[in-house]
DRENDO-1510 file (C-alpha; in Angstrom, 1 decimal, always signed):
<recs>
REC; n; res; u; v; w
REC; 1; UNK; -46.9; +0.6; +107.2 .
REC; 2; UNK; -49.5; -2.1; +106.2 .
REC; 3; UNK; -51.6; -3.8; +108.2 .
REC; 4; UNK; -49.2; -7.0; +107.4 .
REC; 5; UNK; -46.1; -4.7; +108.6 .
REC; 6; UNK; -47.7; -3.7; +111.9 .
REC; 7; UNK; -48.4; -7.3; +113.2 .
REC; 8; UNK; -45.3; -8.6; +112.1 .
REC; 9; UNK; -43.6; -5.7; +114.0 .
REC; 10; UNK; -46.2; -6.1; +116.7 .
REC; 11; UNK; -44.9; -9.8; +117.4 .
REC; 12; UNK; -41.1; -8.9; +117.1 .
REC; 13; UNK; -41.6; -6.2; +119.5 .
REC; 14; UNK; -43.9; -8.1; +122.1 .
REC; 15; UNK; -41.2; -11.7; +121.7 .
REC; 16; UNK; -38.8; -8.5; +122.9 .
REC; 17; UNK; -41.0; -7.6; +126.0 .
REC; 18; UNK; -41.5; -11.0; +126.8 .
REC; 19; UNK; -38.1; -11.8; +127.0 .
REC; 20; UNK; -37.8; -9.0; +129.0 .
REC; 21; UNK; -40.4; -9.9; +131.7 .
REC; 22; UNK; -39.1; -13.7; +132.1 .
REC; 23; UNK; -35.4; -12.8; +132.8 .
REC; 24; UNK; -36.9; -10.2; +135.3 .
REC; 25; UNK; -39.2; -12.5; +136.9 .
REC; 26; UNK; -37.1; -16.1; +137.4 .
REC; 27; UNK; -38.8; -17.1; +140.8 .
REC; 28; UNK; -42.1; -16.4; +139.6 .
REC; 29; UNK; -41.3; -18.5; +137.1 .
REC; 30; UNK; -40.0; -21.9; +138.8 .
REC; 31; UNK; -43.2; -21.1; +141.2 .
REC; 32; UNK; -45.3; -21.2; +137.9 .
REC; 33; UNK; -43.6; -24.4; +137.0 .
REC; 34; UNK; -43.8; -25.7; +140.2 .
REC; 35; UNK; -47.8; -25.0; +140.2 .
REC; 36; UNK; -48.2; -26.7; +136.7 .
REC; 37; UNK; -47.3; -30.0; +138.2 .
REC; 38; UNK; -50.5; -30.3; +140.6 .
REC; 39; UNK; -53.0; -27.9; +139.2 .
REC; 40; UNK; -54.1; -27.3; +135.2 .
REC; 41; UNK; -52.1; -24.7; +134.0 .
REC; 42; UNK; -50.4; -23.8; +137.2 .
REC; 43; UNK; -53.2; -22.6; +138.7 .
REC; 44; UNK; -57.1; -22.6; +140.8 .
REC; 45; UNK; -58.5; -19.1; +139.2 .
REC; 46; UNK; -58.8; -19.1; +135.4 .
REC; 47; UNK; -59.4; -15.0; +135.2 .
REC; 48; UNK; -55.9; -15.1; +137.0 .
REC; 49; UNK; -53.4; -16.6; +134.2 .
REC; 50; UNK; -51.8; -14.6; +131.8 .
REC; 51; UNK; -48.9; -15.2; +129.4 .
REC; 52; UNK; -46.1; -16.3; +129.5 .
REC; 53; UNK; -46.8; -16.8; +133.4 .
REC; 54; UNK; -48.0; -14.7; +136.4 .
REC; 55; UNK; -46.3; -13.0; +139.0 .
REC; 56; UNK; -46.5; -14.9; +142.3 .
REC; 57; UNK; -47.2; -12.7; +145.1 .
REC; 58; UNK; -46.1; -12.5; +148.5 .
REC; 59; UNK; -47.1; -9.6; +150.3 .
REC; 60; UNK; -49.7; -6.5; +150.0 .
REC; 61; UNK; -49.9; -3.4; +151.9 .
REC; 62; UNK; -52.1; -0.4; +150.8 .
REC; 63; UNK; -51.9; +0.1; +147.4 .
REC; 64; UNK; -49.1; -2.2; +146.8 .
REC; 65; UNK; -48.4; -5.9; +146.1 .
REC; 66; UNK; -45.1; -7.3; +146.1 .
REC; 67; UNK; -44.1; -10.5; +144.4 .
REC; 68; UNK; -41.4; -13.9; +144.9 .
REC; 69; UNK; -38.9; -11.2; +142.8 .
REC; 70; UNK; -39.0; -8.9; +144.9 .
REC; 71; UNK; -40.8; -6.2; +143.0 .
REC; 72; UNK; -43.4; -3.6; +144.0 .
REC; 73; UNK; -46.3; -2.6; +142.1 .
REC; 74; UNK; -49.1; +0.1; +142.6 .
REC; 75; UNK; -52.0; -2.5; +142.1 .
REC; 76; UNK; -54.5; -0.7; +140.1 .
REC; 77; UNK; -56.5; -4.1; +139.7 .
REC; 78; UNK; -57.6; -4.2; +143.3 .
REC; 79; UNK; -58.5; -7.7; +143.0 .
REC; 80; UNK; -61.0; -7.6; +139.9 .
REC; 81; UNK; -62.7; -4.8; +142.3 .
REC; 82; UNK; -63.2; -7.0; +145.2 .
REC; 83; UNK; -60.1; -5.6; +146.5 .
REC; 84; UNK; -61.5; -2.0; +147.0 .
REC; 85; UNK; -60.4; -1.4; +150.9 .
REC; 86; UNK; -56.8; -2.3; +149.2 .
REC; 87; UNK; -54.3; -4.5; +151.7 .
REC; 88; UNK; -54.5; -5.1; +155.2 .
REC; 89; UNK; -57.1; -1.7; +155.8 .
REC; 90; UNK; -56.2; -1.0; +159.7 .
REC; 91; UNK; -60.0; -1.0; +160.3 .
REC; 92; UNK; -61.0; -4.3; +158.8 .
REC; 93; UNK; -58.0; -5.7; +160.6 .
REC; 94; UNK; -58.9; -4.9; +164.0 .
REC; 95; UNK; -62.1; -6.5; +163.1 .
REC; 96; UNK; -61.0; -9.5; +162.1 .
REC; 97; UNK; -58.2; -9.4; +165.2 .
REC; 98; UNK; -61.5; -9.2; +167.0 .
REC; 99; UNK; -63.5; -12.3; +165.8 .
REC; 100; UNK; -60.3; -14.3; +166.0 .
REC; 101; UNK; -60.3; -14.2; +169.3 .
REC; 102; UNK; -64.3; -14.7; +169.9 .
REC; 103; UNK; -64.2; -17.5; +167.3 .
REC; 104; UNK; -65.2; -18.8; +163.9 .
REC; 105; UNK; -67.8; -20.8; +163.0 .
REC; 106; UNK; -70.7; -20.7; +165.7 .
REC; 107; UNK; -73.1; -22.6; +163.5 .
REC; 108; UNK; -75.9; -19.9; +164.1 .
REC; 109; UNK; -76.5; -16.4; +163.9 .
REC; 110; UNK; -73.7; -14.1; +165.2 .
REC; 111; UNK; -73.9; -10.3; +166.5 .
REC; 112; UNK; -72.8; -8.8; +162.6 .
REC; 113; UNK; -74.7; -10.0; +160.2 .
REC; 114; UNK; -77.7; -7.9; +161.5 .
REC; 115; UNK; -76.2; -5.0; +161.6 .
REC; 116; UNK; -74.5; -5.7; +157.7 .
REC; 117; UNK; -77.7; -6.6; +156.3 .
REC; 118; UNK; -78.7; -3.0; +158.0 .
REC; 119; UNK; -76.5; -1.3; +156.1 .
REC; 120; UNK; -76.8; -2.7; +153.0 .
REC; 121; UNK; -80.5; -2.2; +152.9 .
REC; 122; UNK; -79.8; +1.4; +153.8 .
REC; 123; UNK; -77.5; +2.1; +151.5 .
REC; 124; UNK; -79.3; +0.6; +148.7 .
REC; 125; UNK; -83.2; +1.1; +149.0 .
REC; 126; UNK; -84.9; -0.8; +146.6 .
REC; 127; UNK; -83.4; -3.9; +149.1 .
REC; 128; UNK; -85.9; -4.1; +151.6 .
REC; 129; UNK; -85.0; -7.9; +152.6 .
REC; 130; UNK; -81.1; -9.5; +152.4 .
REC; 131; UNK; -79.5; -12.6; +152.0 .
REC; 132; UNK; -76.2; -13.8; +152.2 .
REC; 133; UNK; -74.2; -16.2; +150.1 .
REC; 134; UNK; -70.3; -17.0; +149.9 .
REC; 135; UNK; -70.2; -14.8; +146.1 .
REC; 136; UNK; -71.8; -13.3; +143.8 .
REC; 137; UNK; -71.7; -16.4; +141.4 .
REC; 138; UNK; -73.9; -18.3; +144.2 .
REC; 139; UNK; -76.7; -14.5; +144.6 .
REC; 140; UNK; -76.7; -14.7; +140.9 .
REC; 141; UNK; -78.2; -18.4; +141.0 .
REC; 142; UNK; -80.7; -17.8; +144.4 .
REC; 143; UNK; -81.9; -14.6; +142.9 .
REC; 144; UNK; -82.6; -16.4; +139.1 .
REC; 145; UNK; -84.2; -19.7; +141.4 .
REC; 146; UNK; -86.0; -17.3; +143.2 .
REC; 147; UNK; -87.7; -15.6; +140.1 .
REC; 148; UNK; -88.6; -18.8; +138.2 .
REC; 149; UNK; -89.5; -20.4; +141.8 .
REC; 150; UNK; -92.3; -17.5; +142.1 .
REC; 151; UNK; -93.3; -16.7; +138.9 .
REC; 152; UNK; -93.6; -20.2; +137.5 .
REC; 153; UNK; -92.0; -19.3; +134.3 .
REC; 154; UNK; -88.8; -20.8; +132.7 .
REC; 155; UNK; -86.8; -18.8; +130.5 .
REC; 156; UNK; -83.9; -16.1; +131.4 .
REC; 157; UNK; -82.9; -13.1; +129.5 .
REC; 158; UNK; -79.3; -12.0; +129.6 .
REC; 159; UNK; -76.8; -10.1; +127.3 .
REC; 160; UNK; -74.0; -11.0; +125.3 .
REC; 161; UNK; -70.9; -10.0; +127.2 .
REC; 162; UNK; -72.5; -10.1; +130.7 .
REC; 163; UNK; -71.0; -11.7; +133.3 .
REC; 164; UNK; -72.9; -12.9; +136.7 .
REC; 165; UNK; -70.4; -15.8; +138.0 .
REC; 166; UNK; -68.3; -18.9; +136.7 .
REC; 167; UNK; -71.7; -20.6; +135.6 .
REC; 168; UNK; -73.5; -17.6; +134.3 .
REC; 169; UNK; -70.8; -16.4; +131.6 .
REC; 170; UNK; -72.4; -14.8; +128.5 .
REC; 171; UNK; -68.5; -13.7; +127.1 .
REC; 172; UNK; -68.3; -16.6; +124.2 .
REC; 173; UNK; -68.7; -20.5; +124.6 .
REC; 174; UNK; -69.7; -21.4; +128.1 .
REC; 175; UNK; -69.7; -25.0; +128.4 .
REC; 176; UNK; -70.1; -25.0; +132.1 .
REC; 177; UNK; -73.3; -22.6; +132.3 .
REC; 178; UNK; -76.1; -23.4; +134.4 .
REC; 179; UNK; -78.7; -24.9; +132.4 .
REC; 180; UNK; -81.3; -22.7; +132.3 .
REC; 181; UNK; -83.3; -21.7; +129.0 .
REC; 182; UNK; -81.6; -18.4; +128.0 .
REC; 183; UNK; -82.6; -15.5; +126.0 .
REC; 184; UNK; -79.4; -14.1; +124.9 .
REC; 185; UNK; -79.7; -9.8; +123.8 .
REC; 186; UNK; -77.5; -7.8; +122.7 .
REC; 187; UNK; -76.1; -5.2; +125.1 .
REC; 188; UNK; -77.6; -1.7; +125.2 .
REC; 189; UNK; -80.3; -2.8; +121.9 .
REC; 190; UNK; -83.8; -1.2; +123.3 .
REC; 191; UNK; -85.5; -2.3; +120.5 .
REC; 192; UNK; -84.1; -5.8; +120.3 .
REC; 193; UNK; -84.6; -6.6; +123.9 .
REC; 194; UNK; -87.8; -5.4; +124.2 .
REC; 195; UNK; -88.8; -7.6; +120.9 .
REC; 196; UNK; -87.2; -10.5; +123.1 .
REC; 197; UNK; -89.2; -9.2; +126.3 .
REC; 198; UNK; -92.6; -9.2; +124.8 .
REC; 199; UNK; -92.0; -12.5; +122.5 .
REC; 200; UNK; -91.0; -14.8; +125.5 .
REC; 201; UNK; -93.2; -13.2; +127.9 .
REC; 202; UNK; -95.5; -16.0; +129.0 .
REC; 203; UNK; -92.4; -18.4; +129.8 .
REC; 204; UNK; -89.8; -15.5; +130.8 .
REC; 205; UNK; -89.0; -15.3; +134.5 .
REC; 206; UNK; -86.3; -13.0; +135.1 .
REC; 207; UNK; -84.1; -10.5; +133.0 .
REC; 208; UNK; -81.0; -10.4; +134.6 .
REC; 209; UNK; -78.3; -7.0; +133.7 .
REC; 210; UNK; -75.3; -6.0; +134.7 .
REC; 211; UNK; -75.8; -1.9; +134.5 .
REC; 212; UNK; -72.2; -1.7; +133.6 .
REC; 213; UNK; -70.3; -4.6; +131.7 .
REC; 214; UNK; -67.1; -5.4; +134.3 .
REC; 215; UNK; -65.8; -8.8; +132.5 .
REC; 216; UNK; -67.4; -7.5; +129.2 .
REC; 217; UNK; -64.9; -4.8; +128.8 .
REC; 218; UNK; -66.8; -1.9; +131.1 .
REC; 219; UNK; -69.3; -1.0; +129.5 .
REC; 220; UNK; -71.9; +1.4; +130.8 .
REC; 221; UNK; -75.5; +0.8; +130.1 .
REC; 222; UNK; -77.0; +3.7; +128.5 .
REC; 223; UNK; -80.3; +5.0; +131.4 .
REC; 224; UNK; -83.0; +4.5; +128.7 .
REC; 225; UNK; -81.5; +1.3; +127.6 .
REC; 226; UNK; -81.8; +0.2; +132.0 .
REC; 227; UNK; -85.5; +2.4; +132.2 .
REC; 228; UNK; -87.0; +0.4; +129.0 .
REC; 229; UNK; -86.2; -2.8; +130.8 .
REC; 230; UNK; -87.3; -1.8; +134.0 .
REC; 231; UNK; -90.9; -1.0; +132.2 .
REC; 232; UNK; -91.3; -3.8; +129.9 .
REC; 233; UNK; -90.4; -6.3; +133.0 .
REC; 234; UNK; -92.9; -4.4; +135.0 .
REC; 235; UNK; -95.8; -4.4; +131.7 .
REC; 236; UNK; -95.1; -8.5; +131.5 .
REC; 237; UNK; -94.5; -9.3; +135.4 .
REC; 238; UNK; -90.9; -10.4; +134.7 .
REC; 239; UNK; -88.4; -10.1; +137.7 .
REC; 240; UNK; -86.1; -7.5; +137.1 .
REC; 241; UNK; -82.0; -8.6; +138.6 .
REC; 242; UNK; -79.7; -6.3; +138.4 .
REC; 243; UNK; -76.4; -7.5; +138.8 .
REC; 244; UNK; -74.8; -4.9; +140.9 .
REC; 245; UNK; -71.6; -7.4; +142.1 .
REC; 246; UNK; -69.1; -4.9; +140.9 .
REC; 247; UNK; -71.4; -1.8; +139.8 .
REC; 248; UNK; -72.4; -1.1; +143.4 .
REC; 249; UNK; -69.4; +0.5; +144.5 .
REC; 250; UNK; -69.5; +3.5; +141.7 .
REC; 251; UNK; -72.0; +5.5; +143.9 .
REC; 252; UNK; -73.3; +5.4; +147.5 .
REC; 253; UNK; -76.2; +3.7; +146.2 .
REC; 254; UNK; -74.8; +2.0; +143.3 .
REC; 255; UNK; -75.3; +2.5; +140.2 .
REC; 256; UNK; -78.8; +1.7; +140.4 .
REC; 257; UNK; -79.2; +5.2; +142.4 .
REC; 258; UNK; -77.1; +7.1; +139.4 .
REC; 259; UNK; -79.8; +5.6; +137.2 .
REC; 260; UNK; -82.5; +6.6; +139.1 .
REC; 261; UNK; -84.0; +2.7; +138.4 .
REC; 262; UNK; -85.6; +0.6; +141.2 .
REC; 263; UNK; -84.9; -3.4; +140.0 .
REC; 264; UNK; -86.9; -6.4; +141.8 .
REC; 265; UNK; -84.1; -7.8; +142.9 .
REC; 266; UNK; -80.1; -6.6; +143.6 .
REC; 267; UNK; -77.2; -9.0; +143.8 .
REC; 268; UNK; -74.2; -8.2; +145.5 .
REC; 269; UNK; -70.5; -9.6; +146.1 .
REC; 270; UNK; -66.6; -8.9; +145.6 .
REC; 271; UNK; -65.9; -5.9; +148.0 .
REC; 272; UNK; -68.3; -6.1; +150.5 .
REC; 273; UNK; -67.1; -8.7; +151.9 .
REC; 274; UNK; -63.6; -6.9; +152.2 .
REC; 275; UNK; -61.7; -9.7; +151.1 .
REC; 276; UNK; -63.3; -12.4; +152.3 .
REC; 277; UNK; -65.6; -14.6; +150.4 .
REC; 278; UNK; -69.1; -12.5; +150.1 .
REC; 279; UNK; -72.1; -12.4; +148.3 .
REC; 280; UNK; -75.9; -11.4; +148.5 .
REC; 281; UNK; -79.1; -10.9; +147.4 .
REC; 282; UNK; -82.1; -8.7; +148.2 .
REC; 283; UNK; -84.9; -6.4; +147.2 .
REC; 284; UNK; -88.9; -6.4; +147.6 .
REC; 285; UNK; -90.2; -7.8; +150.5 .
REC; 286; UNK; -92.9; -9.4; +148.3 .
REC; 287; UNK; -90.0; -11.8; +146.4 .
REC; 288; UNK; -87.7; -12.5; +149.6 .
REC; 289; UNK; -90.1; -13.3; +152.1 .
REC; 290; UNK; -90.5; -16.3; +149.9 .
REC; 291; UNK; -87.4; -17.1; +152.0 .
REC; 292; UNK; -88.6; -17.1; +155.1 .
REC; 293; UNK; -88.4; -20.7; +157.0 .
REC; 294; UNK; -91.2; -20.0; +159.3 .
REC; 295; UNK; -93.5; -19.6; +156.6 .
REC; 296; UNK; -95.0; -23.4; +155.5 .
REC; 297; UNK; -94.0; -23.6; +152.0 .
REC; 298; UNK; -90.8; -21.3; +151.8 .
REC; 299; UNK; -88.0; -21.6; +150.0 .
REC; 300; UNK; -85.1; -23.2; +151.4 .
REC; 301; UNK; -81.2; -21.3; +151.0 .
REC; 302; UNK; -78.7; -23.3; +152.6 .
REC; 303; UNK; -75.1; -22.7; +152.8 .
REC; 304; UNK; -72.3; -23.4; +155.4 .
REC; 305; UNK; -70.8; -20.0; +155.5 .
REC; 306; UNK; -73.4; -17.7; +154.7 .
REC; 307; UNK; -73.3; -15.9; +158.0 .
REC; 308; UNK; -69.5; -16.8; +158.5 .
REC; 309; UNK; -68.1; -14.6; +161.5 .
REC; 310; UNK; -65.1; -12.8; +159.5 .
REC; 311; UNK; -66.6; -11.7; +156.3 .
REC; 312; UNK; -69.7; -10.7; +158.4 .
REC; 313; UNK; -68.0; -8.5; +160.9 .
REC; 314; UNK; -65.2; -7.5; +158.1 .
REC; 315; UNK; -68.1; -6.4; +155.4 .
REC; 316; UNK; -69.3; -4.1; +158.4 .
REC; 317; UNK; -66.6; -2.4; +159.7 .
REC; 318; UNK; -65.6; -1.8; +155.9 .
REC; 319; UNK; -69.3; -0.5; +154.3 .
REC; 320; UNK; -69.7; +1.3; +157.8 .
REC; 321; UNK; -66.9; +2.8; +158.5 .
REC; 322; UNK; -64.3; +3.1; +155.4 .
REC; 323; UNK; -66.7; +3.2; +152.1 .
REC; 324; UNK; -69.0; +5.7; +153.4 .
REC; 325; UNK; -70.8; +7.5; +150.7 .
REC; 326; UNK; -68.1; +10.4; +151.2 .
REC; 327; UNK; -65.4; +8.2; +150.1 .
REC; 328; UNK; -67.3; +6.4; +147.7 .
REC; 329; UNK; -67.7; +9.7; +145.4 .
REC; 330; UNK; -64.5; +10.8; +146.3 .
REC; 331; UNK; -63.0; +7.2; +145.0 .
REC; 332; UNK; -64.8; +7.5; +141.6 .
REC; 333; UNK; -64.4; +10.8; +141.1 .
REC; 334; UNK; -61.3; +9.8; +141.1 .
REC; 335; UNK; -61.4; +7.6; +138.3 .
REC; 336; UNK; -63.4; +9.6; +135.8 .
REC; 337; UNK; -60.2; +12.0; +136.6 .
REC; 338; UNK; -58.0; +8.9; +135.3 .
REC; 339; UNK; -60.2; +7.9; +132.5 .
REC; 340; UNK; -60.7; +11.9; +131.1 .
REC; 341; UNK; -56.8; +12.2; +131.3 .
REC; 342; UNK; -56.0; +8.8; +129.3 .
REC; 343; UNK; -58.4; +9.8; +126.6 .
REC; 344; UNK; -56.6; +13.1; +126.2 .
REC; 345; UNK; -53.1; +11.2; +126.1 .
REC; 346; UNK; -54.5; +8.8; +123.4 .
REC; 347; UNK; -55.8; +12.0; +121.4 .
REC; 348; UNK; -52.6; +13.7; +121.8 .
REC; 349; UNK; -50.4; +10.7; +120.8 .
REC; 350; UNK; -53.0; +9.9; +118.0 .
REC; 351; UNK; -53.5; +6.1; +118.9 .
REC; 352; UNK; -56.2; +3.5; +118.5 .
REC; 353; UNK; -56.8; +3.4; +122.3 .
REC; 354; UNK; -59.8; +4.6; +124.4 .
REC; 355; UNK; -60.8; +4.0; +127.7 .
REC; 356; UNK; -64.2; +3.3; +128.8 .
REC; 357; UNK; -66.0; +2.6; +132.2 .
REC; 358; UNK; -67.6; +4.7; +135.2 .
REC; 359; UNK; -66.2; +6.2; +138.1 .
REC; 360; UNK; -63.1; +3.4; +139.6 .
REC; 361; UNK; -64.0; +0.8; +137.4 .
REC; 362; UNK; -62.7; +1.3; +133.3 .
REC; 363; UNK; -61.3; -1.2; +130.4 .
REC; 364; UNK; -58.4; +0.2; +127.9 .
REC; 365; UNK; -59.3; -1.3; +124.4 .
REC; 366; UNK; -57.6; -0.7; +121.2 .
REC; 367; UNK; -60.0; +1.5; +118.8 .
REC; 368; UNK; -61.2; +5.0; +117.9 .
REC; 369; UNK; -64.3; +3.7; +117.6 .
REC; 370; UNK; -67.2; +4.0; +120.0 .
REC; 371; UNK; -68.0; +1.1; +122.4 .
REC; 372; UNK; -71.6; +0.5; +123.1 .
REC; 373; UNK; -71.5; -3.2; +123.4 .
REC; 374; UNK; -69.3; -6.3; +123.3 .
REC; 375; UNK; -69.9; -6.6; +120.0 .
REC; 376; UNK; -68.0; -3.5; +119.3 .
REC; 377; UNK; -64.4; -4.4; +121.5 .
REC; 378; UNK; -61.9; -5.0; +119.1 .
REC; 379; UNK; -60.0; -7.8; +120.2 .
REC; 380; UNK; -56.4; -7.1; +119.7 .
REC; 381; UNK; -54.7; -10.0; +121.9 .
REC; 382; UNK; -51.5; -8.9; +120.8 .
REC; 383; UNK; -51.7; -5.5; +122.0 .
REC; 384; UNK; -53.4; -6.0; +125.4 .
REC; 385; UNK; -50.0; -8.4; +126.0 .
REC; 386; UNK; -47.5; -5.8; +125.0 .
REC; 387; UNK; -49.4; -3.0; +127.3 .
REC; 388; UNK; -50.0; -5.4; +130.2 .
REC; 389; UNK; -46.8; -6.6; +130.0 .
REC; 390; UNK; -44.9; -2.9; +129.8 .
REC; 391; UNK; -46.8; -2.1; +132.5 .
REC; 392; UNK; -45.7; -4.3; +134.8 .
REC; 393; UNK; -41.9; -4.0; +134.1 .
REC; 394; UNK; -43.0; -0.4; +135.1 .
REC; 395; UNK; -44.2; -1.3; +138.4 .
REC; 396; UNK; -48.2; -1.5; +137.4 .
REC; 397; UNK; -51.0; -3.6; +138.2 .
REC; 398; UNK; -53.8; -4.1; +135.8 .
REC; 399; UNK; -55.0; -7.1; +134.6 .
REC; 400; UNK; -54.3; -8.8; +130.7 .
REC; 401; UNK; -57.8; -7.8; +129.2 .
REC; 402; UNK; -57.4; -4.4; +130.3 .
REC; 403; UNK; -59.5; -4.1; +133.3 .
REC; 404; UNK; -58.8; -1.6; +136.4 .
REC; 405; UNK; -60.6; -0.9; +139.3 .
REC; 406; UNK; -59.0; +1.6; +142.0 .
REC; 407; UNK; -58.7; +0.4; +145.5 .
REC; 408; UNK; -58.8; +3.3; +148.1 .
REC; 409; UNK; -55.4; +3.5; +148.9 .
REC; 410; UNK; -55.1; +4.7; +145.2 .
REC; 411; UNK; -53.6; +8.5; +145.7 .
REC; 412; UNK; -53.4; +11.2; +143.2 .
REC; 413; UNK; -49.8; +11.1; +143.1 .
REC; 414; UNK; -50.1; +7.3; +142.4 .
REC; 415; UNK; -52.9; +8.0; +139.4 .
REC; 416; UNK; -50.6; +10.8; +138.2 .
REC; 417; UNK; -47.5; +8.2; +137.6 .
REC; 418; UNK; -49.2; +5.7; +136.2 .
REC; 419; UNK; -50.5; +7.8; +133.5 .
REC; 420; UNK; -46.8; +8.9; +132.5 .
REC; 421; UNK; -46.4; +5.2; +132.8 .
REC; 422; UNK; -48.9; +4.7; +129.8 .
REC; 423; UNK; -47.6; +7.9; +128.1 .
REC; 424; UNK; -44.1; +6.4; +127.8 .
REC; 425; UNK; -45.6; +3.2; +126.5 .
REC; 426; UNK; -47.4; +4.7; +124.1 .
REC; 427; UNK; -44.5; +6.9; +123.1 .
REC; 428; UNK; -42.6; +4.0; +123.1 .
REC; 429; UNK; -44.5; +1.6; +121.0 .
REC; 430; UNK; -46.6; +4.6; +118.9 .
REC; 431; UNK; -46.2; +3.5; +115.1 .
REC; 432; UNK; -48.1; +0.3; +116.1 .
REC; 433; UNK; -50.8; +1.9; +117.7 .
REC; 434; UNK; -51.7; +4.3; +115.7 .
</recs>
């Protein structure tokens, strides 16, 4: 078949699918419609739309969600990674039982947030001070502020593809960005950041890296690529962020620990606030005692629900007691199982598919050819529709682009079925994915 033949079978076959997944999902529908009518598009979450409309959901428990159709699904999305204790954990609902009775909003500090921002800086070492935000969008933006407050200096470098929150978006056009002055990179290019390092130096405050691409299509950094940066910030007094919002759940320590780097500054979100709004930043005590408000001159970080009573005593029980490091390497060894066993099934069918990632976080793309940065994702809208969509008539989660990231219900049993569920899709639709 030509190239021409493929994508016009491509569209008959996906207009098939699609009929198939709006007669099977009628409810969902009308709610879509419904939603249209009062919000832009039918919906509050951009990331969250996919066509030709989402599931509504109803109900989650474990590893499952189950929409207005009725239907069940192993959710292997696990809410864009934040959802990584899976639905209703017994453990972070006792908590939460707990503070509901003792009350929300105090207005002051509460008896969990000490004991959360213990944790954290044990479990990650190079964060020897914490704050807390309400995501990782809002520790993005403190921990830039922070650098340019103290170092005097402008300019940001970031990387094409990364992603550090709604206003920090390096994926294309971004309209909405925070305007700072930004050095843009490309992804996993030692030479050509280090060019852009040492030629912006005197007005560069902070390079800011995400040590894995989530948004961008999960990525790994390469260690030398994370080590050269680490040095030249270090040569040129440049604060180093590393944007560990998903990428510190694929070790005990993060992925800062796998790399063996130490950055100036960590930020964190998504899971640990076990599904409640959460975010942070941290690392030297020479940058975040800048924040301290008994000091004459320090820098002020407001924010209503910083210290909010139920992601504080939530984001405790849960890095505590359920993500301990145990079941943190347990978890992602668990998903380079996944990942190995998918690229064996793509060999064996002989399809342009691969999928890429670390440990409980990977992105499915549709190439032979090796990923090392954004640049490099072949785009294939078509066929991340047809796969999304099979996949969910199947009874799977994932979202449009791609993206999963294994909540801890996830069993083996679980992993096992879904990757016969991508076997008989690629079976299925073979000849146009070869």
């Amino acid at each position: 078949m030509t190239t021409t033949d493929v994508e016009a079978a491509l569209r008959e076959v996906l207009a098939v699918t699609e009929e198939r997944y709006v007669a099977n999902n009628p409810r969902s529908e009308r709610r879509f419609r419904q939603a249209a009518t009062v919000m832009p598009g039918g919906n509050t979450r951009t990331s969250l739309y996919y066509s030709p409309f989402p599931v509504t959901f109803v109900a989650g428990e474990g590893q499952f969600l189950t929409d207005l159709d009725g239907h069940r699904y192993v959710d292997l999305l696990g809410e864009y990674s934040a959802g990584l204790y899976g639905h209703s954990d017994p453990a972070v609902l006792t908590a939460v039982r707990k503070v509901l009775d003792e009350g929300l909003s105090y207005g002051g500090p509460n008896q969990y947030e000490v004991e959360l921002a213990q944790e954290i800086t044990h479990r990650f070492p190079s964060v020897e001070l914490v704050r807390f935000t309400n995501s990782g969008t809002e520790a993005n933006l403190f921990a830039i502020g922070a650098a340019r407050a103290v170092t005097g200096r402008s300019k940001v470098l970031a990387f094409e593809s990364g992603y550090h929150g709604g206003v920090l978006s390096f994926r294309g056009e971004a309209p909405l960005n925070a305007p700072y002055p930004y050095v843009v990179c490309e992804y996993n290019d030692v030479p050509g950041t280090l060019a852009a390092i040492r030629e912006h130096r005197d007005d560069l405050a902070a390079v800011i890296l995400e040590p894995m691409l989530g948004g961008g299509g999960a990525v790994p950094a390469t260690a030398e690529f994370v080590r050269a940066i680490r040095e030249a910030t270090t040569r040129y007094d440049v604060v180093f962020i590393l944007d560990e919002v998903m990428t510190s759940r694929l070790a005990p320590g993060g992925l800062q620990e796998r790399l063996d780097v130490v950055p100036d500054l960590t930020t964190f979100g998504k899971y640990i606030g076990a599904g409640f709004g959460f975010g942070a930043f941290g690392g030297s005590r020479r940058l975040m005692e800048r924040f301290d408000p008994s000091v004459p001159g320090s820098l002020s970080h407001p924010g209503t629900f910083n210290n909010n009573t139920v992601t504080m005593a939530a984001g405790l029980v849960g890095l505590r007691d359920v993500f301990t490091p145990e079941a943190a390497r347990e978890l992602n060894a668990r998903g380079d199982r996944l990942r190995d066993r998918l690229n064996s099934l793509f060999i064996e069918y002989d399809v342009a598919v691969r999928a890429t990632g670390v440990g409980s976080i990977m992105g499915l793309h549709f190439q032979r050819s090796p990923i090392v940065s954004g640049r490099h994702i072949a785009p294939a809208p078509d066929k991340r529709t047809l796969l999304h969509l099979e996949l969910m008539l199947r009874g799977f989660y994932i979202a449009r682009r791609g993206y999963l990231a294994l909540p801890l219900p996830v069993t083996d049993t679980d992993v096992a079925s879904f990757v016969d569920a991508v076997a008989d899709v690629v079976a299925t639709h073979r000849r146009l994915l070869r």
